[in-house]
N, C-alpha and C positions, 0 to 999 in steps of 0.2 A: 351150240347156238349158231344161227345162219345170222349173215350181215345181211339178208334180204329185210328190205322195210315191208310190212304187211299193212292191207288194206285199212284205211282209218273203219274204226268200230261202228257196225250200224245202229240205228234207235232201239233193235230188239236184243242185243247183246248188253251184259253188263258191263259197267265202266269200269275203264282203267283204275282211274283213279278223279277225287270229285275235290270241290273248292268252295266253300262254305263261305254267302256274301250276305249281310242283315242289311234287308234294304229296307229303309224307313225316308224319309222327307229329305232328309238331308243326304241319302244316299239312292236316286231312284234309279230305273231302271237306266235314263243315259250315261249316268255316271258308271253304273255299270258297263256297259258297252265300251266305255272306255277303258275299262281294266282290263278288255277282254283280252287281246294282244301280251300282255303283261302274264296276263292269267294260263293262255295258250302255250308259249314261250316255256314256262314250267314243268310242263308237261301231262297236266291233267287231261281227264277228255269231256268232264264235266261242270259245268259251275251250276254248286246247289244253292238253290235262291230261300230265303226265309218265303213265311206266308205272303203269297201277292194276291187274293181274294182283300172284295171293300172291307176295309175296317173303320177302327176309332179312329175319328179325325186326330191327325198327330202322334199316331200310337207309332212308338220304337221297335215295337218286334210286330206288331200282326196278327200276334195269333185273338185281338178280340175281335174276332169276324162279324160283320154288322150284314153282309149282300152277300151270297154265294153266285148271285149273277153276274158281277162283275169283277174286273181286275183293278185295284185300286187306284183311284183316280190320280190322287200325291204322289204315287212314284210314276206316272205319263200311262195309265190306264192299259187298256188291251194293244191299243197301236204300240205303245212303250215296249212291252213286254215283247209282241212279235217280232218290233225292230230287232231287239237285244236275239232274240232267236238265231235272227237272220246272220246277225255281225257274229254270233259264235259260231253260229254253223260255217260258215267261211275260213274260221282258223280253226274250223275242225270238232268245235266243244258243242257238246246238247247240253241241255237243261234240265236240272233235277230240281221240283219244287218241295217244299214242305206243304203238305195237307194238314186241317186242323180237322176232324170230323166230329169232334166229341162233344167242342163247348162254342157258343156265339159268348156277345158280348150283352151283357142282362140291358141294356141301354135301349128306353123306350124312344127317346129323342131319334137313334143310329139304326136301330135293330126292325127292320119294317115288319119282320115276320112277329115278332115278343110285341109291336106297338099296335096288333091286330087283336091280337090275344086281349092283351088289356083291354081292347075295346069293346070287344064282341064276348068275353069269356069264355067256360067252355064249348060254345057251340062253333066258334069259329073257325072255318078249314085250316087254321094255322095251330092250333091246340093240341093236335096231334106232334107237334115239333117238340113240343119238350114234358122233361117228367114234372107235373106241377100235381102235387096233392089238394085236389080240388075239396075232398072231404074232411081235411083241415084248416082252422083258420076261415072258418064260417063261410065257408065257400068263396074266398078271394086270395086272388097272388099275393103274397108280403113283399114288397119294394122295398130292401131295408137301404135306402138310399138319402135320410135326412140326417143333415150333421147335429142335429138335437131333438130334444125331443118335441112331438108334433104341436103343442100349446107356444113353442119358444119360436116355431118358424111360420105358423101362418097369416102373421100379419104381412111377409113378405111373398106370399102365394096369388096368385092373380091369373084371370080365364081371358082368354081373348082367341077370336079365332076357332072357338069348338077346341080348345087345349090348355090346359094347367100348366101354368110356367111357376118356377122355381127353380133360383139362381143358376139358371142359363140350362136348366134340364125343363124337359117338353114330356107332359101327360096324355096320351090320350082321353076323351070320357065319353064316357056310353050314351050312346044314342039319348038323346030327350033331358038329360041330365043338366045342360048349361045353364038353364036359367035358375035352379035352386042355389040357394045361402051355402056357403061356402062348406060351414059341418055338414048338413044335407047333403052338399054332391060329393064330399069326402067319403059321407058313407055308400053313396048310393052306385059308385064306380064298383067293379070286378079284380078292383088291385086294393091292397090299404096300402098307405104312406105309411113307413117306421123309422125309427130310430135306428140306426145304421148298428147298434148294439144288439140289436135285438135278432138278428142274422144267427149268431151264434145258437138257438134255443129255439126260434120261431121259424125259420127259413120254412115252407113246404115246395121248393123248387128243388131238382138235382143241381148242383156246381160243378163248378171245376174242384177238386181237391175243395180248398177252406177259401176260397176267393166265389164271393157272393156276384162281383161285377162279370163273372162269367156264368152264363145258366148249359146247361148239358143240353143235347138233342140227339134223337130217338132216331139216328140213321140208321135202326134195327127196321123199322118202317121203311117199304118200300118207296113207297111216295116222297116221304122224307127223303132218301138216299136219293133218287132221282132227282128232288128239286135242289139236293145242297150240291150234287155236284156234277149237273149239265155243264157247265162253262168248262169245269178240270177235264172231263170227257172229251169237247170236243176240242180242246188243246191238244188232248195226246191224238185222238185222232188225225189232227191237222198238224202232226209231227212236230209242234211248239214244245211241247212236255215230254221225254222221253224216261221220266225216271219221278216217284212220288218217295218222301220219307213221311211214315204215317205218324205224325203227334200221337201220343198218350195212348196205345188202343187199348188199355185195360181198364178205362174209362167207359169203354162201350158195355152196353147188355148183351153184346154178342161179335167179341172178336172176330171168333173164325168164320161167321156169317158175314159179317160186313166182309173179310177181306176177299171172300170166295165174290160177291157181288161185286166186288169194285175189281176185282181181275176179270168179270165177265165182263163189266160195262169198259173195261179199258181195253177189249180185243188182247188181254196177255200182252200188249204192245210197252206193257214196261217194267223195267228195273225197280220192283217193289221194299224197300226196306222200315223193320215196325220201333219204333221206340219203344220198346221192350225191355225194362231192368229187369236183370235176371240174378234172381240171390242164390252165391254160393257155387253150387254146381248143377242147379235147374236149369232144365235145357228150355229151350225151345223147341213149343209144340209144333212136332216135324207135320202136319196135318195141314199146315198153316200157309195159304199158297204164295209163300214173300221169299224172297233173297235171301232173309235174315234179318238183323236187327242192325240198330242205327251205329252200334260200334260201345256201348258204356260197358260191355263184359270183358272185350279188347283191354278196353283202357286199365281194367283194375290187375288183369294178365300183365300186360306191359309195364307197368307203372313198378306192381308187387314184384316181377324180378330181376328190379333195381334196390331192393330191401334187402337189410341186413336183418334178417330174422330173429339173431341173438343179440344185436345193437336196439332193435327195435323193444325185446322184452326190456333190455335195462332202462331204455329210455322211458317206458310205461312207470318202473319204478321212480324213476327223478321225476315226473311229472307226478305221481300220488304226493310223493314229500312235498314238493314245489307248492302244487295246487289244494293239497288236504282238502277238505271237505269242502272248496268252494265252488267247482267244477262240477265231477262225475257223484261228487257226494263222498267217495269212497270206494265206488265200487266198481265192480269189470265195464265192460261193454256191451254184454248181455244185459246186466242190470241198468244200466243205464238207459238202452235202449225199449227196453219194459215199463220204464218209470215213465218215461218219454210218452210212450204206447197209450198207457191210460191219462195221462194229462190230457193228451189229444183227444180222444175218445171221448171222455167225460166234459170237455168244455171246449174243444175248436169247433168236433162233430157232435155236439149234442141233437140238433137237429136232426141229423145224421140219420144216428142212435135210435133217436124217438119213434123217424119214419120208419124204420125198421120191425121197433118193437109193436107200434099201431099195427104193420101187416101181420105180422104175426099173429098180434089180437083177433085179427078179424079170420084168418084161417082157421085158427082155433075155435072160435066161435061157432065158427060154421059146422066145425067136426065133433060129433056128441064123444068122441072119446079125447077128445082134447080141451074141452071146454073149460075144465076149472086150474087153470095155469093166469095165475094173477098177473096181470101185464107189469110191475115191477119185476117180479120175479124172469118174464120174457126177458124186458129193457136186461136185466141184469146179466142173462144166459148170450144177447147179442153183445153186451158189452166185452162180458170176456173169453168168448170166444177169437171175434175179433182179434183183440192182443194177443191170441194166440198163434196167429195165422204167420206161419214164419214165410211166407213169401209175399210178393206184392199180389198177386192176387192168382188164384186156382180156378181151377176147367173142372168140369165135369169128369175128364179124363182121369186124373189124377187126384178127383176132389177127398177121397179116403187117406190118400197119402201126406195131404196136408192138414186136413179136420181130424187128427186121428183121434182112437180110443184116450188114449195119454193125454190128449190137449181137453177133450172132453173131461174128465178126471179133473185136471187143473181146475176149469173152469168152475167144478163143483163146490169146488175148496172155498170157493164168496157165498155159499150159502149156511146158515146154520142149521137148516131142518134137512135131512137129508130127501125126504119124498118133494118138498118144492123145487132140491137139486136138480130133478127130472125135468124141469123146462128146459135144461142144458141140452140133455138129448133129445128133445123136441126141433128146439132152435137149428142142432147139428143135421138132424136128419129134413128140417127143412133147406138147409142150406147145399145138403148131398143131394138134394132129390127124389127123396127116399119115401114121399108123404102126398105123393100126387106130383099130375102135370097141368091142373088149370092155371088160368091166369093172373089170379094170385101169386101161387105158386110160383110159376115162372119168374114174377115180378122180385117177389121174396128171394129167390135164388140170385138176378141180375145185381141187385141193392146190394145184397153182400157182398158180392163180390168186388162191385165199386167200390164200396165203403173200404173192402180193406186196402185197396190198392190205394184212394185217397188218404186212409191212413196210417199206411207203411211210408207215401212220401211224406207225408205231413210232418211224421212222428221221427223217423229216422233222418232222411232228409233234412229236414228245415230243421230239427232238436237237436234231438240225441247226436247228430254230427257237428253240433256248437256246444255240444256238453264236455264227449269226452274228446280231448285232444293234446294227446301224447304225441301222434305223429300227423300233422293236418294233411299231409301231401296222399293220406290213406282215406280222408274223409271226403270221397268224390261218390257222385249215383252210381251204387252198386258195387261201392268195394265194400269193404269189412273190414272196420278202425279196429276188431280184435284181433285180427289175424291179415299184419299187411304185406305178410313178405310174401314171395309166389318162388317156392324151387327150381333150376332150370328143367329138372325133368315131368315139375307138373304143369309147366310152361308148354315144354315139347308136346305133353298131353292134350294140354288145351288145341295146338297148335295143328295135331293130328286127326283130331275133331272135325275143327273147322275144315281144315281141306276138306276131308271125307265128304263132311255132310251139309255143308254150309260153303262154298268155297267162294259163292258173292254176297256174302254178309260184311254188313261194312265193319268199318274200326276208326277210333278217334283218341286223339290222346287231348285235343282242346275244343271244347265246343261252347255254343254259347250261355250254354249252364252249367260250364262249370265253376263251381267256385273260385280254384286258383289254375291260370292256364299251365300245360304241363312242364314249361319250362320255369315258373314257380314252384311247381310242387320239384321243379328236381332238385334247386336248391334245400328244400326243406329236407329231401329225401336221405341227402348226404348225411342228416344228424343222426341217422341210423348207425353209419357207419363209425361214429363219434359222439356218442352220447357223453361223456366225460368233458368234450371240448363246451357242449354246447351247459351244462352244470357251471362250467366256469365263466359263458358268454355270461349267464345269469347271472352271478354273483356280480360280477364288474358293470351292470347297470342296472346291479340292485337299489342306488344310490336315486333311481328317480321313483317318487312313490306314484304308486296302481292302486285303483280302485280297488281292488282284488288278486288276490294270487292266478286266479283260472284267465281273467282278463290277460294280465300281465304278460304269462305263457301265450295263449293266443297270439296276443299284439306282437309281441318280440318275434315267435316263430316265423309270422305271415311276413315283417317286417326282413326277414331275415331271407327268405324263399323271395323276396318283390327283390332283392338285393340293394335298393338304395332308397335312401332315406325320401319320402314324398309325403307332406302330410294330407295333400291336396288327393292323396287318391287311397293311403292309406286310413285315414279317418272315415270317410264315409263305409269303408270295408269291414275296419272293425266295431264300428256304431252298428251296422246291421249284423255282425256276427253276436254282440248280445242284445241285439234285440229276437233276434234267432231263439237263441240260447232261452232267454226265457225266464232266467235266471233273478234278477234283480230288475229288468223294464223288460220291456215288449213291444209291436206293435200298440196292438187294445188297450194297453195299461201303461205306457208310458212313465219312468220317473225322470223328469227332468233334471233333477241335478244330479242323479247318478252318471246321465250321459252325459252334461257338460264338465264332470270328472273326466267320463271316458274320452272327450274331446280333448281336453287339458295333457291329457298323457302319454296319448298321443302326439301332439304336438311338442310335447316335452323331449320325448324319447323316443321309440319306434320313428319317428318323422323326423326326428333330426340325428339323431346318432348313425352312422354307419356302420351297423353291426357288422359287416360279412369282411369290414376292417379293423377292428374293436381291437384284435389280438394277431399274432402271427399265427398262432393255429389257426384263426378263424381266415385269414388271407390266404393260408395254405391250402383252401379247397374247393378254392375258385376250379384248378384243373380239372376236380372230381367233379365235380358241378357240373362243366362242362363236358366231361365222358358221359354222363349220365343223360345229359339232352341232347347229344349226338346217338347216343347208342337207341334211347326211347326210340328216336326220330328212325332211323335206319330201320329198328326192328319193327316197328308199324308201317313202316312203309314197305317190306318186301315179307311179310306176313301173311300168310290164307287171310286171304279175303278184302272187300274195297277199302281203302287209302282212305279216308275228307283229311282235306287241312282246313285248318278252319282260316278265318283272313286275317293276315298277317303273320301266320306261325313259319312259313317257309324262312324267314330269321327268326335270329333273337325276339321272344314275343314274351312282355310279362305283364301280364294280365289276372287281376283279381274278379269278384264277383260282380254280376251285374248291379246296375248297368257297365262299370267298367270296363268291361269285355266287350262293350255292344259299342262303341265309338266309331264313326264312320269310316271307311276303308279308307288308304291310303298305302300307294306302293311307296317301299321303303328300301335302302340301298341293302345290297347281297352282305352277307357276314359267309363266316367258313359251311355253317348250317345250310345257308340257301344252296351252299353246292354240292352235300351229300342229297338234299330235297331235288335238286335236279337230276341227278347222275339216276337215281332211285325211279322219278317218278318218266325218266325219258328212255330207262331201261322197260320200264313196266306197258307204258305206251307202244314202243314199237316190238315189242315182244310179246301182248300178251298171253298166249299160250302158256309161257312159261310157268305163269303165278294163277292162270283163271281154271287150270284142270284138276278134274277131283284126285288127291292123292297126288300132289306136288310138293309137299313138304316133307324133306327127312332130316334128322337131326343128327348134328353132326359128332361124331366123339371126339372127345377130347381129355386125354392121359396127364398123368404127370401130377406134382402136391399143388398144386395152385389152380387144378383144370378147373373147377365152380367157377370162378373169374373169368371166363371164357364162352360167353353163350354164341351157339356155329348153327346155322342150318343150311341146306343147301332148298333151292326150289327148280322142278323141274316136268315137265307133261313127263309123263305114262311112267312112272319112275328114276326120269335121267337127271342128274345135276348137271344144271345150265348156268348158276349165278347158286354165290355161296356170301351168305350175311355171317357176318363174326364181329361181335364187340366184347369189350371190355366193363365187366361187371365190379361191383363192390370196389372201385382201385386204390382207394385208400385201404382198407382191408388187405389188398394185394401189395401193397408197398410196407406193410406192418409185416406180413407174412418174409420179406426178403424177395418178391418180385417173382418172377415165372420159372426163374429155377429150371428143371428139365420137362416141365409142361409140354405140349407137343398137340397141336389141333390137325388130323386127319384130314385132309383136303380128298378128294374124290378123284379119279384120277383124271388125266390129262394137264394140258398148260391153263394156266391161268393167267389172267394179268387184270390190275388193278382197275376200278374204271373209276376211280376218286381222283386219282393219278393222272392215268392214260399211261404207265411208264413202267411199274414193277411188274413182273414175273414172277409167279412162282409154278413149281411142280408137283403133279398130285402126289400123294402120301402125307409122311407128315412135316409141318412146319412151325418152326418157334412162331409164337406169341409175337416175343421180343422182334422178333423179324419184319412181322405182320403189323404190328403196332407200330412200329418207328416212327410213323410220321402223324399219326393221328389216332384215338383210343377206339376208332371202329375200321371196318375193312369192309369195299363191298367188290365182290371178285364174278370177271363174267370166264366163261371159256372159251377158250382160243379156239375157233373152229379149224376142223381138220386139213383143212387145205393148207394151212396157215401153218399148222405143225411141225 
């Protein structure tokens, strides 16, 4: 490594490293501006901004886009935003934004394009915006937007102005319509009024996932892509934007179309990254012309090898005892997440579902060798297929590889006659492709594909990760609650990957959805390592009674992972985790005294006990605790590929689910963390060569009965080692085992010296652990340049 500083990063290179800020009302753009110094200091080169397109008046995150023409007024508008440009570019930082492309906000009052529609129907140039099945629902929008049913609210309905008002929401109505009697213009508009129930069965708009207040739009349409996003266009142009993270894109009818169009309309002038969960070990479609994804496959890499693999299966066991049948039911995480699967399917996305099997109908229809396929029997073959689709959503590319023969087969298994089975392979083979290319067709193939990606997160996501929860710190977008440990060598795997082929794909270990931020989950993680400690937490505050045994578990774990008793932030977390769950209330079904249980028990215990002090075993592992969110932190931050911290994780940050994660920034005083997060991200900054070249990451060996305990990598351009990452894995495990023993980690050669430090030395070959570790449970080591030697 040279001690020359190198040119700060231009807008067409990828960043260093980026800094994740939700700017909403109370946090706009000047208040930003003012962290910027704070932010710079750090050593990021970017601050990535939430959505700043107009949205809902008052909205906390953004993403319900109401104007693609403008930059939202509440946080100081287009001048705001360019100020904040200005003031970063000075200490050096560009601007990464969040793009939303997928969904607006369904608000006829906010939404000028969706309040055009209403009015004019499908003839109107704005009807091309979104997917609305006009040939359902007698030819009118369903607004499931009234809090009862429509006999219970129209006496408080009222026209004035050529508009239907209704408790502070705004109707458009069709031309000539104002003067008729109130049923009269109800009927005679282009939208019906409903019962906000009635979403679930009757919806014929696309959504976002199961949220009806966002309607989808059709940026597959040229026109459409053009008019949603001239203003982000000529930002990056006018060098304001120099980097977008794409929201949702498996929402769209055509990923890799959209991204190919938005890297031509953006001159390639930026740092692309896609929200992308990726299950298991599906890659990312290399075709695709982005950076890489937003960082959630990072996270489950990083996360998993801090897992005790064989701590992890016992602890599945104390959690079936624990929770019996009131949780998972009984069974794995596959079953669980299948049970999940069709709940969703058959009553979030019924709708969904329907518009599926109607297209279906109508292709068939049209085709004389497919005509007698009774549309139940269709609905049925789209139903379970569906549940089949073990990823969030498949391409063309790969589309046999996930719809396979085997899933087909399954699928049949819900029929009793075997010849009506064959809608299954109709369904499939419309979903491959395999049956035509008209417009139908096409349409049929984009809907599935949606559908399954809205209900893998629906079903997995939002459920089946509040069902089974044996280890919650495994239950993040895109890990796998069955399998949460990650080995160091399929780590080094993963790791070897990304350099190669990905080497500006981002990475995240807290982001604004996650459930628990990751120095939450480290806490929780530790019980891997101790499942027997955490058998005895339970018993010892067996004494306060839970609604249920799977509550219970929940609340105590989450309670235990926040580390201090809070009822004021753990109540509302665990109230939304069973309403998640699904289990005993809901959202749509609410049972009120279950939850003023689950409030009670909260407050009783999880909120006032201080579990992580309950016992001296349980006080004993605060250290491991904090080995485990220094080492995360270290390892993501000198890992293939871009850094985010999300705001406020450069310390101590404990953070549960939204909103609670989403509370307005504020700098906070340094902890020991803030200064591995600097040493890291100021190493990355003024070096980047070192970490941005393909084929920079080599893994380092490490000998001896305790090496697992030892994860090393060095990163370096064209093959050299220039900086060598080493922590400290499982160290409760390691201290059971009799500690490092004649362990021995391989250093590469040359002098080394500390940069956590600034003061130790060491020499390449190999070196104890015990040496390496002395003063703290990670190491980050630069090399002495040759002059210097």
């Amino acid at each position: 490594m040279t001690s020359s500083l190198p040119s700060p990063p231009s807008a067409r290179t990828v960043p260093t490293a980026t800094y994740r800020l939700q700017l909403q009302p109370e946090f706009p753009f000047p208040a930003a501006e003012r962290a910027v110094p704070h932010l710079a200091a750090l050593g990021v080169s970017h601050l990535h901004l939430s959505p700043v397109l107009e949205a809902v008046p008052g909205s906390t995150h953004g993403y319900d886009v109401t104007d693609h023409r403008a930059i939202r007024a509440e946080l100081g508008g287009e001048e705001g935003l360019r100020a904040l440009a200005a003031t970063a570019r000075a200490h050096g930082l560009g601007l990464v934004v969040d793009l939303v492309p997928n969904h607006m906000a369904a608000s006829p009052t906010h939404n000028h394009a969706l309040r055009e529609v209403l009015r004019e129907g499908p003839e109107s140039p704005y009807a091309r915006w979104f997917d609305i099945d006009w040939t359902a629902g007698d030819g009118r929008v369903l607004l499931p937007v009234l809090p009862a049913r429509l006999p219970d609210v129209r006496e408080r309905m009222r026209v004035a102005d050529g508009v239907l008002h209704l408790d502070g929401q705004e109707f458009p109505l069709r031309a000539g319509t104002e003067g008729l009697p109130l049923p009269e213009l109800l009927d005679a508009q282009w939208y019906r009024l409903g019962w906000w129930r009635l979403a679930r069965t009757e919806l014929n708009y696309r959504r976002f996932f199961t949220i009806s207040e966002l309607i989808g739009v059709r940026v597959e349409d040229p026109e459409v892509f053009d008019a949603t996003h001239g203003k982000i266009v000529e930002l990056v142009r006018d060098g304001v934007i120099e980097g977008l993270r794409i929201d949702h894109p498996d929402g769209l009818a055509d990923p890799e179309g959209y991204l190919e169009r938005l890297r031509e309309a953006t001159g390639g002038r930026c740092w692309t990254v896609v929200e992308k969960i990726l299950t298991g070990a599906e890659p990312l479609a290399p075709a695709w012309p982005v950076a890489g994804t937003t960082g959630y496959d990072a996270l489950r890499y990083v996360d998993g090898v801090f897992v005790d693999g064989v701590g992890a299966d016992e602890l599945s066991d104390v959690y079936r005892e624990f929770a019996g049948r009131a949780g998972d039911r009984g069974g794995s995480w596959e079953a669980t997440a299948r049970r999940s699967a069709y709940e969703v399917v058959t009553h979030d996305l019924a709708a969904e579902t329907a518009a599926l099997a109607r297209l279906a109908d109508r292709i068939c229809a049209a085709d004389p060798g497919l005509r007698d396929h009774a549309p139940w029997a269709l609905r049925t073959a789209v139903r379970e297929l569906l549940v089949r689709v073990p990823v969030y959503r498949f391409y063309r590319t790969d589309a046999e590889s996930v719809l396979t023969p085997e899933a087909a087969r399954g699928a049949k298994a819900a029929f009793a006659v075997p010849e009506e089975a064959t809608a299954v392979d109709t369904v499939r083979d419309l979903a491959l492709g395999l049956l035509g290319d008209g417009h139908e067709h096409r349409a049929f193939r984009a809907r599935f594909a949606q559908t399954s990606s809205a209900l893998r997160a629906k079903s997995v996501e939002d459920t089946a990760f509040y069902r089974y929860t044996p280890l919650l710190s495994a239950n993040e977008v895109g890990g796998d609650p069955g399998r949460p440990a990650i080995a160091p060598e399929e780590f080094h795997a993963y790791c070897l990957r990304l350099s190669r082929y990905w080497p500006g794909t981002g990475t995240v270990l807290s982001t604004h959805d996650t459930k628990r931020s990751a120095d939450v989950r480290a806490g929780i993680a530790v019980l891997s390592q101790c499942p027997a400690v955490w058998r005895e937490l339970l018993e010892e505050v067996a004494g306060v009674p839970a609604p249920d045994p799977h509550l219970a578990w929940t609340a105590w774990q989450t309670a235990f992972g926040f580390g201090t008793p809070d009822p004021a932030r753990l109540g509302p977390a665990v109230l939304k985790s069973v309403r998640e769950a699904g289990l005993h209330t809901s959202w749509t079904e609410p049972d009120p005294a279950y939850e003023r249980a689950v409030t009670d028990f909260v407050a009783a215990g999880p909120g006032r006990i201080p579990l992580r002090a309950a016992s001296e075993a349980a006080f004993a592992l605060e250290p491991h605790i904090r080995a485990h969110m220094l080492g995360a932190t270290l390892v993501q931050l000198t890992m293939p590929g871009v850094p985010e911290l999300y705001q406020g994780t450069e310390r101590e940050y404990r953070a549960l689910v939204d909103p609670d994660n989403r509370t307005p920034f504020t700098v906070g005083e340094d902890d020991d963390k803030t200064a591995v997060v600097r040493a890291a991200l100021g190493l990355r900054r003024r070096h980047p060569e070192v970490f941005a070249a393909p084929d920079s990451y080599t893994p380092l060996a490490v000998t001896g009965a305790t090496a697992p305990h030892c994860l090393a990598f060095a990163r370096g351009e064209g093959g050299s080692a220039e900086v060598v990452t080493a922590v400290t894995r499982l160290p409760l495990r390691l201290a059971e085992a009799g500690g490092w023993q004649d362990t021995e980690l391989i250093l590469p050669p040359g002098r080394w010296f500390d940069l956590l430090d600034g003061v130790r030395e060491f020499t390449g070959g190999a070196v104890k652990p015990v040496d390496l570790f002395d003063a703290r449970p990670v190491s980050l080591l630069g090399r002495r340049p040759a002059r210097e030697e």
